[in-house]
C-alpha positions in Angstrom: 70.5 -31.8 -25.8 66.9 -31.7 -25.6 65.0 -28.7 -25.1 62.6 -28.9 -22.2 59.2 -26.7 -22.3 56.0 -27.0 -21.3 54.1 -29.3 -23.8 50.9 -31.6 -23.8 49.9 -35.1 -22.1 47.8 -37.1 -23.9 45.6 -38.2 -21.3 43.6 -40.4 -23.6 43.1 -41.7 -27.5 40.1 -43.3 -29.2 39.5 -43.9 -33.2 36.2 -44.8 -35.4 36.3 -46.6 -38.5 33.6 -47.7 -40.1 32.8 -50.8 -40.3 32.6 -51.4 -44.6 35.8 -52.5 -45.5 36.5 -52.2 -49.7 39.3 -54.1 -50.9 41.7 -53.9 -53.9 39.7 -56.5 -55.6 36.5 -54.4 -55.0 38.1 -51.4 -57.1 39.0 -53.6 -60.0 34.9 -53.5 -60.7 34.2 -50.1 -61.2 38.2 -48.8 -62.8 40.3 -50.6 -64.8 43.0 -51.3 -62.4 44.0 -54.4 -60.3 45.4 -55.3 -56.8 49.4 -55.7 -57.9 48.8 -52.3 -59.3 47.8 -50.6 -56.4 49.5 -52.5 -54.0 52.6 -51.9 -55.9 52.4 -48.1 -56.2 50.8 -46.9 -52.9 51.1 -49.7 -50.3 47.0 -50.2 -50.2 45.5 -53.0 -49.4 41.9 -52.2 -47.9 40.2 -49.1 -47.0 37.3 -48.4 -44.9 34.2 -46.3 -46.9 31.2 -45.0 -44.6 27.8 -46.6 -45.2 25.7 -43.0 -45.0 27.3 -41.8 -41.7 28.5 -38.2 -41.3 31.6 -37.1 -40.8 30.4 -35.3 -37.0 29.1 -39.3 -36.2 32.3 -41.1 -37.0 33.9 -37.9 -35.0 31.5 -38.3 -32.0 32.3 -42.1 -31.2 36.4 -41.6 -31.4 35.2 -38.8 -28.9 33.3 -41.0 -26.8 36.4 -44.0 -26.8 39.0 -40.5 -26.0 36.9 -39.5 -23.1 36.5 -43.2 -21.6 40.3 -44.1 -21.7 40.9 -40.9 -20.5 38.3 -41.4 -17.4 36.9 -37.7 -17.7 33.2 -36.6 -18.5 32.2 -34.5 -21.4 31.6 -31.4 -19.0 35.1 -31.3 -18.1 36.3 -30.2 -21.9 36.8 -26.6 -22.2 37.7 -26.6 -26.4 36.6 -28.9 -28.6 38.8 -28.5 -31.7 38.3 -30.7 -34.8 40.6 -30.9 -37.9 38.4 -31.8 -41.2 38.4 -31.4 -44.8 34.7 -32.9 -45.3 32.3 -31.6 -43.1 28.7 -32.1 -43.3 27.6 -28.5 -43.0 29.5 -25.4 -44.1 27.4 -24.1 -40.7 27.2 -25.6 -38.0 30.7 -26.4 -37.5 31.7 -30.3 -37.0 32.5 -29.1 -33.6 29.9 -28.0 -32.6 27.6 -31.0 -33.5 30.2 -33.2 -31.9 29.9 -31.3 -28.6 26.3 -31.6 -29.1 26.7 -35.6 -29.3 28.9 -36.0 -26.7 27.1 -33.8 -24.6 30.1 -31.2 -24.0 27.5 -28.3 -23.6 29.3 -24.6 -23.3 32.6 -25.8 -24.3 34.8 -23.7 -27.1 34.0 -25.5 -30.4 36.1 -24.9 -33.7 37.1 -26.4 -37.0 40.1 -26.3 -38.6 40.9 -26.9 -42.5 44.6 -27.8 -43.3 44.1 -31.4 -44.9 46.1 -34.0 -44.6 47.9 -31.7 -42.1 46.0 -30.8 -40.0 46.1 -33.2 -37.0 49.7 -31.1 -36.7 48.0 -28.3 -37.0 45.0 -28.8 -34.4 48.1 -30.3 -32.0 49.8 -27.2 -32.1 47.0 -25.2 -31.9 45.5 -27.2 -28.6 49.2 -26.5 -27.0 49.2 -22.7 -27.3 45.8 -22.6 -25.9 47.0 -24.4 -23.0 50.0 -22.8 -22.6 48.3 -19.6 -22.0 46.2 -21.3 -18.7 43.7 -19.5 -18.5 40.7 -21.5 -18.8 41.8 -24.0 -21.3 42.5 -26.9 -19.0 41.9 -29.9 -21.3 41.2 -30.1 -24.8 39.8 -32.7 -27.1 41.2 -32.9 -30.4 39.4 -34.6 -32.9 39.8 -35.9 -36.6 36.9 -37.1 -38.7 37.5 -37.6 -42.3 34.7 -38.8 -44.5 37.1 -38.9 -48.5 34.6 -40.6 -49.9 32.3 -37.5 -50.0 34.4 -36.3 -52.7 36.6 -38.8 -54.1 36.4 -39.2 -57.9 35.1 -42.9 -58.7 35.8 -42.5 -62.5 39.5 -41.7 -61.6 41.4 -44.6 -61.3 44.4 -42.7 -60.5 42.8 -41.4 -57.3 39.8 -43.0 -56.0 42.0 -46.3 -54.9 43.9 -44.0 -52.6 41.2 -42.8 -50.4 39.3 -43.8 -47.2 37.0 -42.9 -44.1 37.8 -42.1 -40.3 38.2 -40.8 -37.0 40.5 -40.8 -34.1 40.7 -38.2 -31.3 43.4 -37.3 -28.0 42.2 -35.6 -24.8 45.0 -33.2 -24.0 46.2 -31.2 -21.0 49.5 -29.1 -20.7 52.3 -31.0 -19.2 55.6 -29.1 -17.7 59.1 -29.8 -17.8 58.5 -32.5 -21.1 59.5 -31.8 -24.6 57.4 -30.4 -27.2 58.5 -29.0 -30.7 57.1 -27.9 -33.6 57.6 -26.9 -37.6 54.5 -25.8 -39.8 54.5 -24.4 -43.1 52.7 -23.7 -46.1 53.2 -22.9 -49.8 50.0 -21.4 -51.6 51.8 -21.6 -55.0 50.5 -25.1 -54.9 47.1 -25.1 -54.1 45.8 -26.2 -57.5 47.7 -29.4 -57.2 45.4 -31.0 -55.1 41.7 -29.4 -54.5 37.8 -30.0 -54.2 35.4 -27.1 -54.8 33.0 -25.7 -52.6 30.3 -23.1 -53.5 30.9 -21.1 -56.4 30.6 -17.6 -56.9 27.1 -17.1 -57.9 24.0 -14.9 -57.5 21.4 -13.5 -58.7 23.1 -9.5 -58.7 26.3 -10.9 -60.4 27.0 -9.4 -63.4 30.5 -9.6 -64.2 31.7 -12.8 -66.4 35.3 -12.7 -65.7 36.8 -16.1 -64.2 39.0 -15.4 -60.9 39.9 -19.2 -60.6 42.3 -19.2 -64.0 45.2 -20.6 -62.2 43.1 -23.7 -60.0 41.8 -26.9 -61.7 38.6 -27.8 -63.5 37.7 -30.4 -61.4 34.6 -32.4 -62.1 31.9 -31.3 -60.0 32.9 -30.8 -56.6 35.3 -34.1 -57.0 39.2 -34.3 -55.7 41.4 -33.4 -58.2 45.1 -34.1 -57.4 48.1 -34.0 -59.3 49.6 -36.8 -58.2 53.3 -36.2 -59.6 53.9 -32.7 -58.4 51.9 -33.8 -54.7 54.6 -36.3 -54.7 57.6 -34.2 -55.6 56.3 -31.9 -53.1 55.9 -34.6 -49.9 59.0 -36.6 -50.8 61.1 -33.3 -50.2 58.9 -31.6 -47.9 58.5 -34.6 -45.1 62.0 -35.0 -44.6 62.4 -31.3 -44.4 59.7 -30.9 -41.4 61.3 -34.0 -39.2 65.2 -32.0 -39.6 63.6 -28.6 -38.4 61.6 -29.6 -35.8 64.4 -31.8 -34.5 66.4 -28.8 -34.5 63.9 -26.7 -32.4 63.5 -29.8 -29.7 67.3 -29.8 -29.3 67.3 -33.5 -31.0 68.4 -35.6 -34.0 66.1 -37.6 -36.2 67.6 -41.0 -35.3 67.1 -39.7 -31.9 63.1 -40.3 -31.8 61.5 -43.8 -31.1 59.2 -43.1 -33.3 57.8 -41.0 -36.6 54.1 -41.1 -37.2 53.9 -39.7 -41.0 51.1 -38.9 -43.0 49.6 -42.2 -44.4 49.8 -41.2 -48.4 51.7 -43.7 -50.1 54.3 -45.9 -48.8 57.0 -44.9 -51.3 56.8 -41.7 -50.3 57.2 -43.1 -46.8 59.9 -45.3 -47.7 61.6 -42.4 -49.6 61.4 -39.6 -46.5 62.9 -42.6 -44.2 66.3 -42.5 -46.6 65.9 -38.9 -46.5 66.6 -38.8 -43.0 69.3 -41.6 -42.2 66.4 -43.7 -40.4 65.3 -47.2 -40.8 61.3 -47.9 -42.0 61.2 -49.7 -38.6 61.3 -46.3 -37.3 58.3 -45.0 -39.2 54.8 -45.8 -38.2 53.0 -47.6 -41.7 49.6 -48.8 -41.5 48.3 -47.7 -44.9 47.8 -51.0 -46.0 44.6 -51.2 -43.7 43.3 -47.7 -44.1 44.4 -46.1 -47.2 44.8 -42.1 -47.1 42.1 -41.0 -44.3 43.7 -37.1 -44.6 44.4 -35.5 -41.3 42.5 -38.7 -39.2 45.6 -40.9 -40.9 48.2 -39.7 -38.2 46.7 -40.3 -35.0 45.1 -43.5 -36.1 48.2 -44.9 -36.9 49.5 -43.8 -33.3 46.9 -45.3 -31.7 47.4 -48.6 -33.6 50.9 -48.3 -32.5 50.2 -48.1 -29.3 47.8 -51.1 -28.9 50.3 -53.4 -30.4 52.7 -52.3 -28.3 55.1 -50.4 -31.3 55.1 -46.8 -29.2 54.9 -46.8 -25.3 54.8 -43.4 -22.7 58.1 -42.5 -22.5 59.0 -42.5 -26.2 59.9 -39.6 -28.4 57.2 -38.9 -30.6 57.2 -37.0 -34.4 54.0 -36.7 -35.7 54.7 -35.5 -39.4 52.6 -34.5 -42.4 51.9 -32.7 -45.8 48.4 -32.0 -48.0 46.0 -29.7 -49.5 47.1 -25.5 -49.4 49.8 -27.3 -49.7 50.5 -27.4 -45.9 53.3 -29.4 -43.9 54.1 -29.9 -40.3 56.3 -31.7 -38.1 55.1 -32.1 -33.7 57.2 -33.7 -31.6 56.3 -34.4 -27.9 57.2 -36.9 -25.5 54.0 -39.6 -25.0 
């Protein structure tokens, strides 16, 4: 029987792409590959890639479209939390310079870094904040995802993979509804997919010794990822999430309407759907028109699923990911 707790409401949703679109046929002119080949191994058709905007821009406007369907002003946010593997400034955070676009002025303003995961993440960090009531009324929740910052355009493996975007939920607590969730993490894999930020250099180090023996030489401050362990990891790992937070909600997986999963590759997709005893018709796929947009790829492909008409208020909700750290989570709510 399902649990009943208090949970969240989305209140409103909103998403940014931007507005170059590269195709298949666009990638066979810089890597050897071709359109069967990609569409054949990830599910891929077209991506969207940023023309010079900044992550915080493409996070502002699925902010603005949030805060219009959900028919509140900037001023009544109290947290602004955003979930982002590229941002534009190691300081400021992206937060904060979306709050300053938006005009959200003296609101609580943090990032948070779990990749692919971490629209599960910043869900189930916005809940405990307004579970506690007491002065966190209504968050915004943003994801804003600029790959091509640091995809690798020589790697033909990878840089077909990869795109740009936004999306963003206003949320308030909601009682009496059902909410559960499942996060996880296992460090031991952190070289199998990682970008490099600032070294460790100065002008009073003296000691030669390399500390980053067991993490990859990637080129530059380029993606690596190694794509066979990455999927070894999300095939098993997917699955896994869905059947424990299931458990905690009181539920079973062919209970939900719908599973939202992390848009990586549709075999992966296809293969944590036959993990789980459920049909594809149950899983949310739109990675044919966006490629991997990390942790913006979940509630984009809710909120298409809500415009055509696929997910309605009422249904039973997983959201469901896996990425960089490596991280995974499961959410489930009721929309």
């Amino acid at each position: 029987m399902a649990v009943k707790t208090t949970g969240i409401e989305i209140m409103g949703i909103g998403r940014y792409l931007p507005e170059t679109v590269v195709t298949n046929e666009d990638f066979t002119k810089i890597v050897d590959t071709s359109d069967e080949w990609i569409t054949q191994r990830t599910g891929i058709k077209t991506r969207h890639i940023t023309n010079g905007e900044p992550t915080y821009y493409l996070g502002a406007q699925a902010a603005k479209a949030a805060l219009e369907d959900a028919g509140i002003k900037p001023a009544d946010i109290d947290l602004i939390i955003v979930t982002t593997c590229t941002p534009d400034y190691y300081t400021p955070s992206t937060a904060c310079l979306i709050q300053r676009e938006i005009g959200a002025i003296g609101s609580m303003a943090m990032d948070i870094n779990c990749a692919c995961t971490g629209f599960d993440y910043g869900l189930d960090m916005a809940r405990r904040y307004l579970l506690a009531e007491d002065g966190v009324d209504t968050v915004l929740l943003v994801a804003s995802e600029e790959l091509s910052k640091f995809t690798d355009y020589q790697d033909r493996a990878s840089c077909i993979l990869f795109g740009d975007g936004s999306a963003a939920f206003v949320l308030k607590r909601k009682k009496e509804t059902l909410y559960a969730s499942f996060l996880g993490a296992d460090g031991t894999g952190a070289g199998f997919l990682a970008a490099r930020a600032l070294k460790s250099e100065n002008v009073f180090r003296k000691n030669e010794k390399d500390f980053d023996m067991d993490m990859p030489a990637s080129r530059e401050h380029y993606l690596y990822q190694d794509g066979k362990e990455v999927y070894k990891f999300a095939t098993k790992t997917l699955a896994f999430a869905v059947v424990n937070a299931c458990e905690k909600a009181g539920i079973k997986p062919e209970e939900l309407s719908a599973i939202v999963p992390h848009q990586a590759n549709v075999r992966i997709i296809e293969t944590a759907a036959k993990n789980l005893g459920v049909s594809m018709d149950k899983m949310v796929v739109y990675i044919d028109r966006y490629g991997n947009t990390s942790s913006a790829s979940i509630p984009i492909a809710f909120i298409d699923a809500v415009k055509e008409g696929r997910i309605n208020k009422g249904d039973k909700i997983c959201f469901v990911g896996f990425g960089g750290g490596l991280t995974y989570a499961a959410v489930i709510f009721e929309y």
